[in-house]
N, CA, C and O atoms as CSV, one atom per row, in Angstrom:
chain,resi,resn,atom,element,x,y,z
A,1,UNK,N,N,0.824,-1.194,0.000
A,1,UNK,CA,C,0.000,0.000,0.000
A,1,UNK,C,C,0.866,1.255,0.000
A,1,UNK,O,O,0.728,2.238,-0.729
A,2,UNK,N,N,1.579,1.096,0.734
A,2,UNK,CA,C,2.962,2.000,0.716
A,2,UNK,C,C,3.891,2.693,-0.818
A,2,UNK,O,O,4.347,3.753,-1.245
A,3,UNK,N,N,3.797,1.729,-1.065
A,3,UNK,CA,C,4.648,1.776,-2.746
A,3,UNK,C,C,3.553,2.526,-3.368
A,3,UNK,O,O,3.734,3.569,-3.997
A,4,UNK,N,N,2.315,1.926,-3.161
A,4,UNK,CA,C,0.961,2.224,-4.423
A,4,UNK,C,C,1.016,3.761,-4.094
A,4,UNK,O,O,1.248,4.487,-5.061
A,5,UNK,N,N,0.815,4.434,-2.733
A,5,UNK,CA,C,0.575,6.003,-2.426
A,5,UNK,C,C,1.896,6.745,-2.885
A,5,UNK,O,O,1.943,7.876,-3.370
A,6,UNK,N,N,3.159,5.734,-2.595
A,6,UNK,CA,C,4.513,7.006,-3.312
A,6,UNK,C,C,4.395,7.253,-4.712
A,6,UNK,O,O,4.400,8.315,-5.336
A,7,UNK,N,N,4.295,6.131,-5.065
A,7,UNK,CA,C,3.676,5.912,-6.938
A,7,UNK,C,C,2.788,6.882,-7.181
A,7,UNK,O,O,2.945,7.603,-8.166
A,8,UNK,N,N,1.528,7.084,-6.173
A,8,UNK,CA,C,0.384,7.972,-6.984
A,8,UNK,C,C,1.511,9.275,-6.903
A,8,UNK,O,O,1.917,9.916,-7.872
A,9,UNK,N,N,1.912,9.487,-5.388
A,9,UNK,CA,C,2.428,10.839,-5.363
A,9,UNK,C,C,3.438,11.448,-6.348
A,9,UNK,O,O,3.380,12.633,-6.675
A,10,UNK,N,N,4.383,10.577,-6.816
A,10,UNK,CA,C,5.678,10.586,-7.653
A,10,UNK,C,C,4.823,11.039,-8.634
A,10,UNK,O,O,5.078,12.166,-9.059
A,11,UNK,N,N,3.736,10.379,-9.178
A,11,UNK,CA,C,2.856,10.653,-10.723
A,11,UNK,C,C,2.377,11.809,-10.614
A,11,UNK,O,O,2.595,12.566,-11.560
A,12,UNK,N,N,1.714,12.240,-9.647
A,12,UNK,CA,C,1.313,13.449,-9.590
A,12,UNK,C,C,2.094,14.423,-9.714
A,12,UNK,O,O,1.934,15.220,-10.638
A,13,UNK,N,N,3.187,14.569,-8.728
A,13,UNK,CA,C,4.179,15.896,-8.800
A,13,UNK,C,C,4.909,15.901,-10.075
A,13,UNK,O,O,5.413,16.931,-10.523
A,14,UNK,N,N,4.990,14.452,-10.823
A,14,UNK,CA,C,5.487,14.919,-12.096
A,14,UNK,C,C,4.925,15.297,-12.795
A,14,UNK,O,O,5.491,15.994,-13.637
A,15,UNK,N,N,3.500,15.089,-12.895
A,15,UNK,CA,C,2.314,15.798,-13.622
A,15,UNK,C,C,2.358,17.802,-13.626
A,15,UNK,O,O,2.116,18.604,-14.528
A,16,UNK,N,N,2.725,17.971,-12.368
A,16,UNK,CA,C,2.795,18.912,-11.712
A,16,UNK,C,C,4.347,19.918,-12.380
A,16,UNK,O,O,4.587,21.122,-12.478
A,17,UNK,N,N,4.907,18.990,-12.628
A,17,UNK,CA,C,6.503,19.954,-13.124
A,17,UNK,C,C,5.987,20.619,-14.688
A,17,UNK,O,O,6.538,21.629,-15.125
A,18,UNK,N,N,5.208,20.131,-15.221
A,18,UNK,CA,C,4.818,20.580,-16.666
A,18,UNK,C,C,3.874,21.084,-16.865
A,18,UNK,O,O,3.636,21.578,-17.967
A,19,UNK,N,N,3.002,21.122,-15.826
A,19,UNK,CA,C,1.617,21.981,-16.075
A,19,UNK,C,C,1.862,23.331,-15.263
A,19,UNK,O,O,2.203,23.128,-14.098
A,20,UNK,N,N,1.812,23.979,-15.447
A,20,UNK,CA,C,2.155,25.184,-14.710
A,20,UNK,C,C,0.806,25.834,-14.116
A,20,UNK,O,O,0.841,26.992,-13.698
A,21,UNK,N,N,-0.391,25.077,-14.082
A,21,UNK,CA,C,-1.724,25.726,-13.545
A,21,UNK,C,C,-1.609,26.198,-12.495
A,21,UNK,O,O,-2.431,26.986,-12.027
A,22,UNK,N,N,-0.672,25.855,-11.967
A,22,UNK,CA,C,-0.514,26.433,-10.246
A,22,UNK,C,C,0.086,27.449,-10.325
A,22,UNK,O,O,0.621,27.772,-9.265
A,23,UNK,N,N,0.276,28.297,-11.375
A,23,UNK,CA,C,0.705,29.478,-11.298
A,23,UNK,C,C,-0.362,30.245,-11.387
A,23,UNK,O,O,-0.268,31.379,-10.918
A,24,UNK,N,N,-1.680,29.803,-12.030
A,24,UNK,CA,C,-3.117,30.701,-11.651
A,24,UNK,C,C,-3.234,31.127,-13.238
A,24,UNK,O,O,-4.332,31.665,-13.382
A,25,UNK,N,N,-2.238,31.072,-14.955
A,25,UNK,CA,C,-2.584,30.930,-15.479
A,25,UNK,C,C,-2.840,29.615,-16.280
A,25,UNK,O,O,-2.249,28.536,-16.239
A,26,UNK,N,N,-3.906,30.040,-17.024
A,26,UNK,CA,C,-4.883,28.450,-17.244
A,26,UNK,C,C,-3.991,28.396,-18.331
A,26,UNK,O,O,-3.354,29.368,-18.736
A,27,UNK,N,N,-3.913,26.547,-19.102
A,27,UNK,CA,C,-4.032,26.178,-20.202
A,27,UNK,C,C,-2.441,26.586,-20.996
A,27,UNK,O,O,-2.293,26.932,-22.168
A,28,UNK,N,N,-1.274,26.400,-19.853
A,28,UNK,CA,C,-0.339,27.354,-20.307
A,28,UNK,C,C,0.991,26.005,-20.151
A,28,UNK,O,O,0.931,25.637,-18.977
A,29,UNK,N,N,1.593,25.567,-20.555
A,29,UNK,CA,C,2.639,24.389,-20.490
A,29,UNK,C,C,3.965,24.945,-20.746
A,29,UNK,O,O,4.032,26.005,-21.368
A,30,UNK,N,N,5.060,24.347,-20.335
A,30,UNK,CA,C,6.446,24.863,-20.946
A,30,UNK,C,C,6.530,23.967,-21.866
A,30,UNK,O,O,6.156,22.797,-21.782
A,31,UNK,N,N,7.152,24.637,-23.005
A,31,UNK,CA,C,7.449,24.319,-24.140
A,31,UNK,C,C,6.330,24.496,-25.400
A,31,UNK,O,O,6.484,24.007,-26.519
A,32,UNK,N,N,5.293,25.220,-25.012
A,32,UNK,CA,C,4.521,25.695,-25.833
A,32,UNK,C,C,4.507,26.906,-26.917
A,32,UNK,O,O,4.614,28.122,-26.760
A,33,UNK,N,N,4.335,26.122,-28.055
A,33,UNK,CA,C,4.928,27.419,-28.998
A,33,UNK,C,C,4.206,29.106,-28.993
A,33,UNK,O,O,3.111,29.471,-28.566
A,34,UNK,N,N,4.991,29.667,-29.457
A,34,UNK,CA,C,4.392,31.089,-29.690
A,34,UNK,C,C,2.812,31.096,-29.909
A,34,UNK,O,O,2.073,31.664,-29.105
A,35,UNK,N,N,2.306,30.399,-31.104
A,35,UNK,CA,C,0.775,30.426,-31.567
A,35,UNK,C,C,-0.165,29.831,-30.274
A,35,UNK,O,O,-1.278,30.226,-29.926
A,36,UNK,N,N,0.434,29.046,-29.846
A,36,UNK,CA,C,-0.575,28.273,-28.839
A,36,UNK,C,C,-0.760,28.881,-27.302
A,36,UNK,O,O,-1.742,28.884,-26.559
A,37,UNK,N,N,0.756,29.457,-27.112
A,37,UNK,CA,C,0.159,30.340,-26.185
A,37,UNK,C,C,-0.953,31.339,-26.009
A,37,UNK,O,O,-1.937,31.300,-25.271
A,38,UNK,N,N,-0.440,32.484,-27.104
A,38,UNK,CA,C,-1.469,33.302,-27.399
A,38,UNK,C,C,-2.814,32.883,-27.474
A,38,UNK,O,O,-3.631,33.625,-26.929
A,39,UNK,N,N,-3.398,31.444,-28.251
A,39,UNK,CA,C,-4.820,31.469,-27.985
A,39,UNK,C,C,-5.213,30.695,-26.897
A,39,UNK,O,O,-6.372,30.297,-26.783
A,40,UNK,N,N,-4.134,30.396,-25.900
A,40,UNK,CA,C,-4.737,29.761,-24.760
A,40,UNK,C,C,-5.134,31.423,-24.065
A,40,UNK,O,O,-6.132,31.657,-23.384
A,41,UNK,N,N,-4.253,32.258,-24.385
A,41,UNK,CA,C,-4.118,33.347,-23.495
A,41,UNK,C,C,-5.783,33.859,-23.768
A,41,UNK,O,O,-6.764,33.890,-23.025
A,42,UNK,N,N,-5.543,34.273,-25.356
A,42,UNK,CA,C,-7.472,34.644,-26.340
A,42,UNK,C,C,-8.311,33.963,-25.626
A,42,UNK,O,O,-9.165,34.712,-25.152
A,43,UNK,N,N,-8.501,32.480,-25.232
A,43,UNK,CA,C,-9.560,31.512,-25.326
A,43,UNK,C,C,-10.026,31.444,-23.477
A,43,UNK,O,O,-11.078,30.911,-23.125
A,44,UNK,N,N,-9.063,32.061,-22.492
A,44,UNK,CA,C,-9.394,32.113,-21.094
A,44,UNK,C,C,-9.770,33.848,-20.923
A,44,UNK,O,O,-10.275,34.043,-19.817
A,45,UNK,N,N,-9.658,34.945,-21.634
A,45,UNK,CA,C,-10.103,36.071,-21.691
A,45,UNK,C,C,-8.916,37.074,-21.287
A,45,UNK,O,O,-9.204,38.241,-21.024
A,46,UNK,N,N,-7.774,36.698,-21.242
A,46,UNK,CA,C,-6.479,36.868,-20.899
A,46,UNK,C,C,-6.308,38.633,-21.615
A,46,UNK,O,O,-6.879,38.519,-22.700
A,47,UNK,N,N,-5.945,39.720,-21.533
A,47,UNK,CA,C,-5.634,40.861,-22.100
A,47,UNK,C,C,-4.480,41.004,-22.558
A,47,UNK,O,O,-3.791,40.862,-21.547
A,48,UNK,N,N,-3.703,41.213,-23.509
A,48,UNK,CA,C,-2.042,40.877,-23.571
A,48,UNK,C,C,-1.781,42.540,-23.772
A,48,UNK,O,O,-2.217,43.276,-24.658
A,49,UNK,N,N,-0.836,42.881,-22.524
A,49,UNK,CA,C,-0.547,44.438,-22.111
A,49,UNK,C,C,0.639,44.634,-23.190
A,49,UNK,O,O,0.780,45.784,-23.606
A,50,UNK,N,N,1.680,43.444,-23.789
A,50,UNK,CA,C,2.227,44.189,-24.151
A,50,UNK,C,C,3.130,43.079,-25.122
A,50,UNK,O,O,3.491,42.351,-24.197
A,51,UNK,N,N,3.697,42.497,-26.261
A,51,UNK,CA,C,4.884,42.229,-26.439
A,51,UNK,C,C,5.966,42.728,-27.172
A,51,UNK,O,O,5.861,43.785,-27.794
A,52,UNK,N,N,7.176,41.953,-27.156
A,52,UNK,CA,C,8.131,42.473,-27.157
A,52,UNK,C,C,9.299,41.110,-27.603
A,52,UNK,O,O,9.611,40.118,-26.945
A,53,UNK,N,N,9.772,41.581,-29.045
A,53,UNK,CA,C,10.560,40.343,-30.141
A,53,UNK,C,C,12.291,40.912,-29.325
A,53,UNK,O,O,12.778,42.040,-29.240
A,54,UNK,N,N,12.755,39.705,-28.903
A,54,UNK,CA,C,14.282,39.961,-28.162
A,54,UNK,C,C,14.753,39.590,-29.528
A,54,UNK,O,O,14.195,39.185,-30.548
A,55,UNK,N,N,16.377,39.963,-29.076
A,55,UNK,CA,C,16.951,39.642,-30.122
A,55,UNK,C,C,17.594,38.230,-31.027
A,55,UNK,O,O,17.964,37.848,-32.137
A,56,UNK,N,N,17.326,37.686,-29.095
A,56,UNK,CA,C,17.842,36.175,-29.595
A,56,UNK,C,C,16.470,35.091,-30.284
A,56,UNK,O,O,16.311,33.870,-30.273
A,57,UNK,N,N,15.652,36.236,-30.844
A,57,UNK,CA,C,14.070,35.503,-31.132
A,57,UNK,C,C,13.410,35.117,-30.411
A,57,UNK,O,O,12.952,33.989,-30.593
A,58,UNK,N,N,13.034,35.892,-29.215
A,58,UNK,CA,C,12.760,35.351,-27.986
A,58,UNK,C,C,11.295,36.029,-27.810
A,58,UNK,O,O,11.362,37.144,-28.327
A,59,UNK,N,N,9.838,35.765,-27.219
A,59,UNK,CA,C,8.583,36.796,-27.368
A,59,UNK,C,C,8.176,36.816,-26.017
A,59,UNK,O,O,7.659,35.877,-25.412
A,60,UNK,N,N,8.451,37.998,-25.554
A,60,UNK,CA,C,7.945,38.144,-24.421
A,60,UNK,C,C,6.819,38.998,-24.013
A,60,UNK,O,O,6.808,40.227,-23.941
A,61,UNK,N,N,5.710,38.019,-23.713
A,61,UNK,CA,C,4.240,38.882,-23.363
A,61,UNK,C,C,4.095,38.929,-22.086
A,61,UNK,O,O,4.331,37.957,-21.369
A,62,UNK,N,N,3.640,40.204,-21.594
A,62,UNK,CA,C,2.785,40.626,-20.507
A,62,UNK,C,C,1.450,40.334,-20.784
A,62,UNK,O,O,1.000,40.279,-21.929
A,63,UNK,N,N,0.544,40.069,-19.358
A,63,UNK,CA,C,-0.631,40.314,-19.710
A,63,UNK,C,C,-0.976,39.703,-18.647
A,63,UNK,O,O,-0.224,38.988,-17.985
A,64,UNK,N,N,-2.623,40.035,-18.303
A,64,UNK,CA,C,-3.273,39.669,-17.043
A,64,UNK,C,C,-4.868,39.209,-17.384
A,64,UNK,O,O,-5.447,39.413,-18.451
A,65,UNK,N,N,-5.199,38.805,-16.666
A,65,UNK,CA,C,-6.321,37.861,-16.710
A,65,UNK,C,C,-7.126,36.927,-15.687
A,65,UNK,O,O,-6.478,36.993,-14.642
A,66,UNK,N,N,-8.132,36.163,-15.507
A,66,UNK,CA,C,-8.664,35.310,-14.752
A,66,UNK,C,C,-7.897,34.185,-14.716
A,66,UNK,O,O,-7.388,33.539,-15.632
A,67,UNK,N,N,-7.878,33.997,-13.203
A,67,UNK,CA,C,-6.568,32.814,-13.017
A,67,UNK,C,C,-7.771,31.212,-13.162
A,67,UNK,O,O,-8.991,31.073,-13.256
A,68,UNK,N,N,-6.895,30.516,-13.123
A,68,UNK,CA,C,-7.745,29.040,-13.130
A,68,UNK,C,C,-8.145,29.131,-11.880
A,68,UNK,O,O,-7.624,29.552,-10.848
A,69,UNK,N,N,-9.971,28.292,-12.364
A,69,UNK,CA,C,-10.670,28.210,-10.847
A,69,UNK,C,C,-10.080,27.747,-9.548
A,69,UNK,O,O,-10.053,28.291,-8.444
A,70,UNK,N,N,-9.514,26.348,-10.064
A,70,UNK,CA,C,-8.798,25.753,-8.906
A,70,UNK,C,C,-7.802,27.337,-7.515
A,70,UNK,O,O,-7.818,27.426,-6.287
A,71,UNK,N,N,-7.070,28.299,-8.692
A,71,UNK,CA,C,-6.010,28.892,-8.292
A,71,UNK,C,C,-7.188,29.854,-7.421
A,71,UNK,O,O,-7.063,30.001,-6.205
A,72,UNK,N,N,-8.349,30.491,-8.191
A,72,UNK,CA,C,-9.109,31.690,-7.452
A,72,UNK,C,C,-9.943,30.556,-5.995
A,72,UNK,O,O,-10.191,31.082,-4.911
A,73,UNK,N,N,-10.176,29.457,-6.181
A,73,UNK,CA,C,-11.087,29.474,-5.027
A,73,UNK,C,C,-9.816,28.916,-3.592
A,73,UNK,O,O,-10.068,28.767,-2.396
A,74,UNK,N,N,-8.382,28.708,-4.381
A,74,UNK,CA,C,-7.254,28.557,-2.830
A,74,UNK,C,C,-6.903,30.179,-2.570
A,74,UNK,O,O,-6.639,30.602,-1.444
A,75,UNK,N,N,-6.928,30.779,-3.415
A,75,UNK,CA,C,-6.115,32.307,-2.739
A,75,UNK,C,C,-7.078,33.206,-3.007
A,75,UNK,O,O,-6.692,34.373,-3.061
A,76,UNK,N,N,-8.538,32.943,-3.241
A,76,UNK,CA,C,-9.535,33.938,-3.295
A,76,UNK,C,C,-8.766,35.162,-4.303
A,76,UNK,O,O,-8.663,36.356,-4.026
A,77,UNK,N,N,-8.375,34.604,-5.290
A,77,UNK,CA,C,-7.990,36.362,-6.402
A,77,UNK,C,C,-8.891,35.867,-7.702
A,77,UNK,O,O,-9.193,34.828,-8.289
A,78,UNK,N,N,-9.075,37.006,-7.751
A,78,UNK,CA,C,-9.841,37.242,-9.128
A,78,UNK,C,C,-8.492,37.450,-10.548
A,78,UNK,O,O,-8.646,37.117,-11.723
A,79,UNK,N,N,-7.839,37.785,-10.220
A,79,UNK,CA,C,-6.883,38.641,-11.308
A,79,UNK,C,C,-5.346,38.056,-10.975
A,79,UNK,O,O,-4.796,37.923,-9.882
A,80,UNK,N,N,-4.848,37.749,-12.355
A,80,UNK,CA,C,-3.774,37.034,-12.326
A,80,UNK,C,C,-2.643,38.372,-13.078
A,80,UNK,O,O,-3.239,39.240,-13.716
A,81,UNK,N,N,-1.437,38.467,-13.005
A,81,UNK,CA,C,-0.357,39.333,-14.030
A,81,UNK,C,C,0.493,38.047,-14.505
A,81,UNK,O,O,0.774,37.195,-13.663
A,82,UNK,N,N,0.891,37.902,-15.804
A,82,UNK,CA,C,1.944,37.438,-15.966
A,82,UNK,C,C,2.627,37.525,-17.066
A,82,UNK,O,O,2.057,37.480,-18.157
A,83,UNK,N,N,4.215,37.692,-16.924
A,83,UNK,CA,C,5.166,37.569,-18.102
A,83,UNK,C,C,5.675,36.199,-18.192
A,83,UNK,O,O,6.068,35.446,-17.301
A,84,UNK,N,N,5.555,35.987,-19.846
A,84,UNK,CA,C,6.120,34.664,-20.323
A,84,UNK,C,C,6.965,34.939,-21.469
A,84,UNK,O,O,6.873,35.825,-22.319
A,85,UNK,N,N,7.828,33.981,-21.320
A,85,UNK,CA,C,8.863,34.194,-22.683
A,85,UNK,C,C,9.009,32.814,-23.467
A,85,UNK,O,O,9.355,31.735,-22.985
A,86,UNK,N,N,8.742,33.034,-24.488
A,86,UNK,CA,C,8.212,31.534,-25.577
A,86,UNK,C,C,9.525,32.214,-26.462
A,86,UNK,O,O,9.778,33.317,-26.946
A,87,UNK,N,N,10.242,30.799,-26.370
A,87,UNK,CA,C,11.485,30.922,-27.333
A,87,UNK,C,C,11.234,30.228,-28.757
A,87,UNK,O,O,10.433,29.297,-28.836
A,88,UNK,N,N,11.821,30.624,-29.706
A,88,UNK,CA,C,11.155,30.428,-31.101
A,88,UNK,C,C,11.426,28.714,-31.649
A,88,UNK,O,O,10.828,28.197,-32.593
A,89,UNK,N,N,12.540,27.996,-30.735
A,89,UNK,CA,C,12.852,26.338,-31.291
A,89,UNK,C,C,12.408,25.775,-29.456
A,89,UNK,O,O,11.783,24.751,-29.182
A,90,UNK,N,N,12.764,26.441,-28.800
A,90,UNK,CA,C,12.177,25.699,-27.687
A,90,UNK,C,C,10.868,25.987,-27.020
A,90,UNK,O,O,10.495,25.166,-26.182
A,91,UNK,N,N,10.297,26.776,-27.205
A,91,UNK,CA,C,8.738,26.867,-26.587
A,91,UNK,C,C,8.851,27.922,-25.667
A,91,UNK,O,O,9.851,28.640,-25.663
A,92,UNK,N,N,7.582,28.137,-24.608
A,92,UNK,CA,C,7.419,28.625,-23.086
A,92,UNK,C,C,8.372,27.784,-22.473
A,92,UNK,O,O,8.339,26.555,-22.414
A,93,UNK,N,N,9.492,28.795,-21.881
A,93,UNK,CA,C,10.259,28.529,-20.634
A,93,UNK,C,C,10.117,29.224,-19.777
A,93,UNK,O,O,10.310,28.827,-18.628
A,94,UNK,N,N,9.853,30.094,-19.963
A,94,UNK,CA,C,9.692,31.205,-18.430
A,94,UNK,C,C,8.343,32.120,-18.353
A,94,UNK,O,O,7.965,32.946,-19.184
A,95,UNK,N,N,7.698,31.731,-17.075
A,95,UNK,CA,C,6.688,32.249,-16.737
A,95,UNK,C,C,6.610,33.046,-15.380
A,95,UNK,O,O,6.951,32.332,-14.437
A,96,UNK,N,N,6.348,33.993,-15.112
A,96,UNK,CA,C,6.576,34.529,-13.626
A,96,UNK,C,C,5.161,34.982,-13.406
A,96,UNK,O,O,4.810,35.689,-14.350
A,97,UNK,N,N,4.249,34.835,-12.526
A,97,UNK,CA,C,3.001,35.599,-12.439
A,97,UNK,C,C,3.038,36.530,-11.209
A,97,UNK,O,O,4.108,36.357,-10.626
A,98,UNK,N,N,2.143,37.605,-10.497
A,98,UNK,CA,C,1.971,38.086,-9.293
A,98,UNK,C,C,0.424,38.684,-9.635
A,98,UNK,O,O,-0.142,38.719,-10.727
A,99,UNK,N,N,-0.034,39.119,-8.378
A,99,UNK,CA,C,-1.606,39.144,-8.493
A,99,UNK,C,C,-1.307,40.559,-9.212
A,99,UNK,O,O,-0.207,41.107,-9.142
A,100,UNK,N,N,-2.487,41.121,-9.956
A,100,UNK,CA,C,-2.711,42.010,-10.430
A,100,UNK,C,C,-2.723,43.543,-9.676
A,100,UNK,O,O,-3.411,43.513,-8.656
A,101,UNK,N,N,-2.217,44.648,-9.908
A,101,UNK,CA,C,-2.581,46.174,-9.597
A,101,UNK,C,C,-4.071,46.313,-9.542
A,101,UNK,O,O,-4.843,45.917,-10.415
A,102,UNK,N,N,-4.406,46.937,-8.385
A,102,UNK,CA,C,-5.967,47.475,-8.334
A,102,UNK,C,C,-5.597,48.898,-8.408
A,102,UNK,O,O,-6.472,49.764,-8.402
C-alpha cells in the first residue's frame, strides 16, 4: 500500500513539473509554442498588455487575466499578471506571475 501512495504521489508531482496551472494561469505548459500560447491566453479572456521580439528571437508577453478556478477558489484572487517568454525552437520557458494592480 505504501509503494501504491509514493507511486500515486511521484505521478502526480510529475504531472505537476509541466503543467504550470498552479501558477493561476490556465491552459499554459512549458514548451509551448508562440501560436498556442497566445490562444490559450485569447480563449481564457487573458488581455495581452504588451509584447516584445528579443533579439535572440525570444517573445515576451505581458498580460493579465482570470486565473484558473482551482487557483481563485485557494487564494480567493480574481486577477492574475503574468510575463512569459516563448522561445522560437524551444517553446514557453519562463513564466513569472503576481496578483494584479488594483
Amino acid at each position: 500500500m505504501k509503494k501504491y501512495l509514493f507511486a500515486a504521489m511521484l505521478l502526480s508531482l510529475t504531472a505537476c513539473t509541466n503543467d504550470w496551472s498552479h501558477s493561476g494561469v490556465p491552459d499554459v505548459y512549458e514548451g509551448q509554442s508562440k501560436q498556442s500560447v497566445l490562444q490559450a491566453l485569447e480563449k481564457n479572456h487573458w488581455v495581452i498588455v504588451q509584447q516584445k521580439e528579443l533579439i535572440n528571437k525570444a517573445l515576451v508577453i505581458e498580460a493579465y487575466g482570470p486565473p484558473t478556478k482551482q487557483f481563485a477558489k485557494l487564494f480567493a484572487a480574481d486577477c492574475r499578471k503574468a510575463i512569459l517568454t516563448v522561445f522560437e525552437y524551444v517553446g514557453l520557458q519562463r513564466l513569472e506571475t503576481t496578483a494584479c494592480d488594483k
